[in-house]
VOBA-1610 file (N, C-alpha, C; in pm, whole numbers, padded with zeros to 5 digits, always signed):
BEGIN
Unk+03096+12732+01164Unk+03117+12875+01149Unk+03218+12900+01039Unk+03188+12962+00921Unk+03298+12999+00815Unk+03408+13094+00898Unk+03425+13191+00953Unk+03505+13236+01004Unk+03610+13200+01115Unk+03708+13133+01074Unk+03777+13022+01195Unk+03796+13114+01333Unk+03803+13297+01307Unk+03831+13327+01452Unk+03707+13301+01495Unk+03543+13272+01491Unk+03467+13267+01597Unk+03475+13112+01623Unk+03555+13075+01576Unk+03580+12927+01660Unk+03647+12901+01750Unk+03725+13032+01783Unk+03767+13065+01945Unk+03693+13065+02044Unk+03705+13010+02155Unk+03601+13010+02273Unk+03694+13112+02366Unk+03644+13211+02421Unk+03693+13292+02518Unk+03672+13205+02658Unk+03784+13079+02696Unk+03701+13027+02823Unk+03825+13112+02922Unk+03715+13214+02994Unk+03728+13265+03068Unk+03686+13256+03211Unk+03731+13213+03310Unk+03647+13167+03440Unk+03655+13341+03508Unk+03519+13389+03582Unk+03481+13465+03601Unk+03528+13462+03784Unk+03654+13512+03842Unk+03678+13440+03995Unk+03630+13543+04041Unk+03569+13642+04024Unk+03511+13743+04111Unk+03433+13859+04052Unk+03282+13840+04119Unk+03156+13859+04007Unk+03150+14042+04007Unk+03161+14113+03935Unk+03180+14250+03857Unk+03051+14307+03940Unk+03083+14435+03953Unk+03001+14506+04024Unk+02867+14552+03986Unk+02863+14534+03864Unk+02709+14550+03847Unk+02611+14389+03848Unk+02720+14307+03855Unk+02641+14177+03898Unk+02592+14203+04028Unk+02686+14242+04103Unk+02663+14244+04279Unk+02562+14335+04297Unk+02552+14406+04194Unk+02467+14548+04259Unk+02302+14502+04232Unk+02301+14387+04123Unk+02183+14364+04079Unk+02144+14277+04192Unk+02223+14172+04244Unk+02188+14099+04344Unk+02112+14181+04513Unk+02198+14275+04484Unk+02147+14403+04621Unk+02001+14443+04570Unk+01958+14386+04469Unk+01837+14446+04422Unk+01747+14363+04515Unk+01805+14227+04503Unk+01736+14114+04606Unk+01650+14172+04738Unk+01500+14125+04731Unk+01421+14169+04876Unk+01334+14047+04891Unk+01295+14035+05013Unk+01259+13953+05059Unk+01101+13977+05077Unk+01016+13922+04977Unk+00878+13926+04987Unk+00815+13888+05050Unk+00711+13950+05116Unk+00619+13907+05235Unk+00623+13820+05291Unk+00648+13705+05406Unk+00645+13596+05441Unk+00761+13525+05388Unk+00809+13514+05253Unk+00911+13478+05213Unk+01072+13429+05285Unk+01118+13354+05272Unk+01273+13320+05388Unk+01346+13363+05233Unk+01364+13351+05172Unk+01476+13347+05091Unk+01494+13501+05058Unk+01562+13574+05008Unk+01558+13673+04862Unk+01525+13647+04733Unk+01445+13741+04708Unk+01407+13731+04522Unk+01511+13823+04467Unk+01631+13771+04350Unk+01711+13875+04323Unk+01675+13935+04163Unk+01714+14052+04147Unk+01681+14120+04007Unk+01609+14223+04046Unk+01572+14282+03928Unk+01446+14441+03903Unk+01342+14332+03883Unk+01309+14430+04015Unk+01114+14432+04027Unk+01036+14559+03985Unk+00935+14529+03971Unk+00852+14654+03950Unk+00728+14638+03941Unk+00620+14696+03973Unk+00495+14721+04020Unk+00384+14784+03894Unk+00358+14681+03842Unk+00258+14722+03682Unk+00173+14814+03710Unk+00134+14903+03617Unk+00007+14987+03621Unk-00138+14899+03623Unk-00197+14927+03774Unk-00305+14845+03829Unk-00279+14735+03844Unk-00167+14711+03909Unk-00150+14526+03986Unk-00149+14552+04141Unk-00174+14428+04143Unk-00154+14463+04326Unk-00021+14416+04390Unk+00055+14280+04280Unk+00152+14244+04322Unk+00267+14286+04294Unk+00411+14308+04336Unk+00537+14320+04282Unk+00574+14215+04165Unk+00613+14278+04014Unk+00696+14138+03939Unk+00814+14168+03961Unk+00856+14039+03996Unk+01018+13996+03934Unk+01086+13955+03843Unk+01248+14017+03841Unk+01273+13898+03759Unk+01267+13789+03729Unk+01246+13688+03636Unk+01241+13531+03562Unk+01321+13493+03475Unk+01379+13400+03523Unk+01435+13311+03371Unk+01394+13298+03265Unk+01425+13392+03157Unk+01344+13375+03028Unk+01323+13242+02988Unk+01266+13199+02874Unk+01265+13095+02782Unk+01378+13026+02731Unk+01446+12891+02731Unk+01532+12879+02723Unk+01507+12715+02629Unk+01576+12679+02537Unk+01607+12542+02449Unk+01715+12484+02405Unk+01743+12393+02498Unk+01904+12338+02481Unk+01922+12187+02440Unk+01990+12122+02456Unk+01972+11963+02396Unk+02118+11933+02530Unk+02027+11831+02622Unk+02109+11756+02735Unk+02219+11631+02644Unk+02284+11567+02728Unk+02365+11426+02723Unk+02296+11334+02652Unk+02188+11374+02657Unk+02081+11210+02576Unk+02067+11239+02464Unk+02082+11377+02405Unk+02067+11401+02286Unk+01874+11434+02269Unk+01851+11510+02370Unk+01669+11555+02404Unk+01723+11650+02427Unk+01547+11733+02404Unk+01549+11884+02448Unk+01492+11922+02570Unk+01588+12013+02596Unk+01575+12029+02726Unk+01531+12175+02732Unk+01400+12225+02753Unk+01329+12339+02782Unk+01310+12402+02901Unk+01251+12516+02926Unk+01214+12559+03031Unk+01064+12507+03068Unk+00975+12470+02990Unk+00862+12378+03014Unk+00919+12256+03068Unk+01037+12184+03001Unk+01048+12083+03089Unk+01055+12063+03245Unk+01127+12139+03284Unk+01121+12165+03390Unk+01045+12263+03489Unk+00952+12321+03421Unk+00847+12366+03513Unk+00774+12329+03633Unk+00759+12421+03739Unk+00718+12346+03860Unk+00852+12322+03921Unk+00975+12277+03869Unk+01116+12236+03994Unk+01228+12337+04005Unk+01249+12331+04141Unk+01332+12438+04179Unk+01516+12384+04102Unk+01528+12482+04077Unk+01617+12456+03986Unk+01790+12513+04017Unk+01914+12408+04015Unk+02032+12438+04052Unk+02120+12481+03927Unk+02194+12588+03911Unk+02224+12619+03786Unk+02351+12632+03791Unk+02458+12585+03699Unk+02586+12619+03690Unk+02646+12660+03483Unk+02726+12697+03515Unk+02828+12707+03356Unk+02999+12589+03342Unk+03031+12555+03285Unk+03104+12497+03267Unk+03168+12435+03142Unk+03291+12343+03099Unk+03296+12343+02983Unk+03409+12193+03059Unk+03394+12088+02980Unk+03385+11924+02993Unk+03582+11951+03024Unk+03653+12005+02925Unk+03796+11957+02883Unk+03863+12080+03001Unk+03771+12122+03088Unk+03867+12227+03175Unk+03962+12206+03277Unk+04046+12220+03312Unk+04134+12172+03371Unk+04181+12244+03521Unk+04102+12352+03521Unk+04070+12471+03614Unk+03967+12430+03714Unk+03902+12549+03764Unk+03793+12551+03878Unk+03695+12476+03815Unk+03682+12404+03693Unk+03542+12342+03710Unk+03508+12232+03777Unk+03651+12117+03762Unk+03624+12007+03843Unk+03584+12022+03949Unk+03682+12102+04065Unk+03618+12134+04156Unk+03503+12187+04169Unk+03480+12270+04120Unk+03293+12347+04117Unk+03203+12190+04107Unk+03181+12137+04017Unk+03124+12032+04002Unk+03121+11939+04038Unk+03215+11930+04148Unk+03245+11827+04255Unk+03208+11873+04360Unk+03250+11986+04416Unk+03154+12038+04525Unk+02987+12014+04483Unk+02925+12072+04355Unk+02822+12064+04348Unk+02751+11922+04343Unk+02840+11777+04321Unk+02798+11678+04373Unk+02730+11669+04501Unk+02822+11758+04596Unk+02788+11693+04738Unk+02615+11752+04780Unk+02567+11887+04701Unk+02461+11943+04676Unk+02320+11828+04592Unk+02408+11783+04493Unk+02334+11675+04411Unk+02292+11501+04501Unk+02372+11503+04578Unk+02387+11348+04645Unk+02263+11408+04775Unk+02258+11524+04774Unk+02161+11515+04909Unk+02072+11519+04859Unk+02014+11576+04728Unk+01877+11627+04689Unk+01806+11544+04582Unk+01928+11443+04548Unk+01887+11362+04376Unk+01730+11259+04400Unk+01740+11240+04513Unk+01620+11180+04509Unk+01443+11248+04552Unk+01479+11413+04536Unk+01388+11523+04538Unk+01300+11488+04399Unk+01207+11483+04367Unk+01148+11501+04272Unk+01085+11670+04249Unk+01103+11759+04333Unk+01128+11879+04303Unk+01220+11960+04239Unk+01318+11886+04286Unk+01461+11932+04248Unk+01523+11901+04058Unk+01579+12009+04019Unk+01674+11943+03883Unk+01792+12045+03894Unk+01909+11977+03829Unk+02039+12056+03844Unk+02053+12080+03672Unk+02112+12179+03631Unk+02134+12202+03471Unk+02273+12249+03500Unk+02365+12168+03415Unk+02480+12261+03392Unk+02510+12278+03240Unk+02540+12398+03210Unk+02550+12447+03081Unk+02690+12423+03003Unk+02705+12413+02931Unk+02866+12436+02827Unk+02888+12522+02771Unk+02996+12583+02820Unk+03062+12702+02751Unk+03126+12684+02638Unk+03157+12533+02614Unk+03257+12570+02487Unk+03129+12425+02355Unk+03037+12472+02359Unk+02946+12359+02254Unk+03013+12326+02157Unk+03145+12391+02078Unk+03256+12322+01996Unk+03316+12170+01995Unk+03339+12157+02112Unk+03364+12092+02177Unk+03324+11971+02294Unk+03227+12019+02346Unk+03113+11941+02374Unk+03012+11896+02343Unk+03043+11807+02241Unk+02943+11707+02177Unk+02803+11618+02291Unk+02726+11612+02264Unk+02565+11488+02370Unk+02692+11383+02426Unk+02768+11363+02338Unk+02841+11222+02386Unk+02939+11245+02524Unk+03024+11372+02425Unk+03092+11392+02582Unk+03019+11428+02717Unk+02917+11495+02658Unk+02853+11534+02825Unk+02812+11420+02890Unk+02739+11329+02789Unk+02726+11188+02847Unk+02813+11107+02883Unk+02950+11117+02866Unk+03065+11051+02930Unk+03095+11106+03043Unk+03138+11254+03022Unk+03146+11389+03147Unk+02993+11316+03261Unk+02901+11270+03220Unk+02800+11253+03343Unk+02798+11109+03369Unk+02833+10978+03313Unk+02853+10898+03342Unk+02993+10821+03435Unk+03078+10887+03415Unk+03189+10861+03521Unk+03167+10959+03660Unk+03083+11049+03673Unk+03065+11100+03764Unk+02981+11043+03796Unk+02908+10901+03773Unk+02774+10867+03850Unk+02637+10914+03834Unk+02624+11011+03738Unk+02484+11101+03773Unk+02422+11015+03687Unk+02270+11058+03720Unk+02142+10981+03722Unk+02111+11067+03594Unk+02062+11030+03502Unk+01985+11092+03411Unk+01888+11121+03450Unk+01785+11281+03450Unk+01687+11275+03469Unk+01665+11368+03581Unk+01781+11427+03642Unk+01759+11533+03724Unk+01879+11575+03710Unk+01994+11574+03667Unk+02090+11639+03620Unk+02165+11637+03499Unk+02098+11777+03395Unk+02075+11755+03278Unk+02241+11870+03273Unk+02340+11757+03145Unk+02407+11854+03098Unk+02416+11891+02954Unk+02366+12029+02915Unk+02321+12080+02805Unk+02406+12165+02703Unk+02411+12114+02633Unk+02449+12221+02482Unk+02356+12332+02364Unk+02364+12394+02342Unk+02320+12471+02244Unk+02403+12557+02165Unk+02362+12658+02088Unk+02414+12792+02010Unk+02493+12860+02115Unk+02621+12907+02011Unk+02673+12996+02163Unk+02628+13112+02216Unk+02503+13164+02080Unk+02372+13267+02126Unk+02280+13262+02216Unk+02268+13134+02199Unk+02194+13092+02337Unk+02229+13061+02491Unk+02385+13035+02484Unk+02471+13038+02596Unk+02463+13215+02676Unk+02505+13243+02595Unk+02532+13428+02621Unk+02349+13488+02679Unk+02308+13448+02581Unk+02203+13456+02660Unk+02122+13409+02756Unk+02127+13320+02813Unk+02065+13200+02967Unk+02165+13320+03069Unk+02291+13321+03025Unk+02397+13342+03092Unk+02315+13507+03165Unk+02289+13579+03053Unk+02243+13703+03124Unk+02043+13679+03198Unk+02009+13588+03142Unk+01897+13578+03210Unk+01923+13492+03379Unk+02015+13450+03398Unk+02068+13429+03532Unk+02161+13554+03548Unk+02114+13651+03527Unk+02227+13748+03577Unk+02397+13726+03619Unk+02387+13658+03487Unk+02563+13655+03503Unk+02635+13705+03385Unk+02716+13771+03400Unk+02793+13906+03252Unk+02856+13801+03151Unk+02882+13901+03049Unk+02976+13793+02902Unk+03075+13897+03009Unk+03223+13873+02979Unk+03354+13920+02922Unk+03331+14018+02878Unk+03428+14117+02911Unk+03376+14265+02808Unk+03442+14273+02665Unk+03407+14313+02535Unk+03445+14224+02468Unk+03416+14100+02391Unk+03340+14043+02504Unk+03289+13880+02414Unk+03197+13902+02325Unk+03229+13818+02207Unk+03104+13815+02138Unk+03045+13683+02149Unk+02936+13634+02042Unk+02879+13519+02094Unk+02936+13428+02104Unk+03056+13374+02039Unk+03131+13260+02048Unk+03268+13292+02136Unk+03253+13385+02220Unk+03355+13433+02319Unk+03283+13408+02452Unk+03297+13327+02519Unk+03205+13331+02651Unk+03244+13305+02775Unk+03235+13409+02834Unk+03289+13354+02983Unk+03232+13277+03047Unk+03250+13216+03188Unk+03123+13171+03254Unk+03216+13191+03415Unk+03124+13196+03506Unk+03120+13220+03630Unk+03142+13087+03724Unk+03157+13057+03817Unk+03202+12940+03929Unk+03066+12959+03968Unk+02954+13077+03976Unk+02867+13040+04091Unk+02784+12939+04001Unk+02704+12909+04151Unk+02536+12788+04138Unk+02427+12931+04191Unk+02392+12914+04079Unk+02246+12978+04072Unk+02167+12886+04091Unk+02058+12932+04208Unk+01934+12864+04308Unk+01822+12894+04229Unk+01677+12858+04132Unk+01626+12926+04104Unk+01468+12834+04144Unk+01371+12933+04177Unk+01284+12870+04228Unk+01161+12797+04163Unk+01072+12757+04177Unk+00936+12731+04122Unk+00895+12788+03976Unk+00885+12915+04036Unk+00853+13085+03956Unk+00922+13080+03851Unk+01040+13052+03855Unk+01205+13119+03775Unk+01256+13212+03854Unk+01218+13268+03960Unk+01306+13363+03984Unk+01397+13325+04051Unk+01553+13419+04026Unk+01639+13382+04138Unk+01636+13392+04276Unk+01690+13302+04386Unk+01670+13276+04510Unk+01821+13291+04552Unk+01906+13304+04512Unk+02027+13239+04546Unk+02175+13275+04422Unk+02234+13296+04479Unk+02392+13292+04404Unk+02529+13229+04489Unk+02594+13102+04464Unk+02659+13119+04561Unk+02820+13020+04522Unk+02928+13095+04559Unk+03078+13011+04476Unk+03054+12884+04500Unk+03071+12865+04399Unk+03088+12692+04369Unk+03232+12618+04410Unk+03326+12745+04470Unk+03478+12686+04440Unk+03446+12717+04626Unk+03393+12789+04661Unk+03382+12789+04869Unk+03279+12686+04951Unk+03350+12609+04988Unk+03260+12562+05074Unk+03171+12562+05192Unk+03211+12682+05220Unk+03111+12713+05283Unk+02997+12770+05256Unk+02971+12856+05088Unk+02872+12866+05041Unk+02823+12754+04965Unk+02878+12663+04947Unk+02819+12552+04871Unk+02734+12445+04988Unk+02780+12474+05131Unk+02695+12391+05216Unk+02591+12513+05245Unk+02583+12632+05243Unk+02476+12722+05251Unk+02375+12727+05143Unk+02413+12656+05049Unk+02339+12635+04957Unk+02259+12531+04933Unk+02333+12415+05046Unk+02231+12313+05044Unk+02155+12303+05198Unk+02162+12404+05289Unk+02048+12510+05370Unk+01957+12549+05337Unk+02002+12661+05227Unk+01913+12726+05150Unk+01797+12653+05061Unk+01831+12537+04990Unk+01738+12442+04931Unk+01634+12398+05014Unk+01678+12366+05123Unk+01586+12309+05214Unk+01490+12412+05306Unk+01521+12598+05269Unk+01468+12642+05331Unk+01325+12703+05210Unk+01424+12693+05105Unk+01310+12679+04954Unk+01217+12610+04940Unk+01242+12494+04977Unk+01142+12328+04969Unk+01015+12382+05058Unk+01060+12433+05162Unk+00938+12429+05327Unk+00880+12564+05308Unk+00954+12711+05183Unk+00820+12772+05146Unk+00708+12703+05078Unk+00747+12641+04989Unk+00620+12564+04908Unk+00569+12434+04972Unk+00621+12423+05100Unk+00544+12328+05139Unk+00427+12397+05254Unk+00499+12497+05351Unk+00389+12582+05429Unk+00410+12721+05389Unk+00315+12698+05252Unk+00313+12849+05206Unk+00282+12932+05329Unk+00269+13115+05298Unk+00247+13221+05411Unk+00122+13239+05282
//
């Protein structure tokens, strides 16, 4: 970046999610037969029969291995989502340590993939994330940690319905503690603190109550 101020990273940890996040989540309903919530704006096309939801847009990032990591790649798996940034010294360890105990139950799901994102891609080089995932043990291959543009950060970020900073621009980025649950579809299923444990074991409830829609569909 020629301009050294956008080489500032706004790392901002988000400890309590803004009211129009919450309000979008209240958007959440529970479709026919369905156990979980679908969260986001729905709406009902001219001549459909079904409700759409929100989806995870399109997304292209490059994991620890130095591959791309798409939203085709992972098509078909229910998907665990977090934000984070390698050199933090704050709530991420913890977040990502709790979210181990989520990862150690499910890693051998072949449904399942976990993505955690980087907030500060300055700084987080393929290598570090690959160091950041190798002393933690993780398996390549279902828990991908990814870099891209910080345009592309800001944006995943709002297609999981989670806010910039007011203020931020693209190389200013906050990120949030929660794990976003997201299903088959893309749509969201789930939001839940990564820093409480008791939503982080409701979250690995919730997975298992995700798994047994698609196994005895309604």
């Amino acid at each position: 970046m020629s301009n050294p101020a956008r080489k500032k990273i706004y790392l901002v940890l988000l400890f309590i999610l803004p009211i129009g996040f919450v309000a979008l989540l209240k958007q959440g309903t529970f479709k026919a037969g369905a156990i979980l919530p679908i969260y986001g704006d729905r709406y009902l096309a001219a001549g459909a029969k079904d409700t759409t939801y929100h989806t995870v847009g399109p997304f292209s990032f490059t994991d620890q291995k130095g591959f791309l990591l798409t939203n085709d790649s992972v098509k078909g798996k229910i998907r665990i989502v977090n934000f984070f940034f390698a050199r933090c010294q704050g709530v991420c360890p913890k977040m990502n340590n709790n979210l181990t105990l989520v990862y150690d139950k499910y890693k051998q799901s072949p449904d399942i993939v976990f993505i955690s994102h980087t907030v500060d891609p300055e700084n987080d080089s393929t290598e570090v994330l690959a160091e950041y995932a190798r002393v933690r043990d993780i398996r390549y291959g279902n828990w991908f940690f990814v870099t891209g543009k910080y345009e592309q950060i800001a944006f995943i970020q709002n297609q999981y319905l989670l806010p910039k900073a007011d203020g931020a621009s693209a190389d200013q980025i906050a990120h949030s503690q929660h794990l976003i649950l997201v299903d088959k579809e893309e749509r969201i299923r789930g939001a839940y603190d990564g820093l409480k444990m008791n939503e982080v074991l409701q979250l690995k409830e919730d997975i298992k109550l995700l798994l047994a829609e698609y196994k005895n569909p309604l």
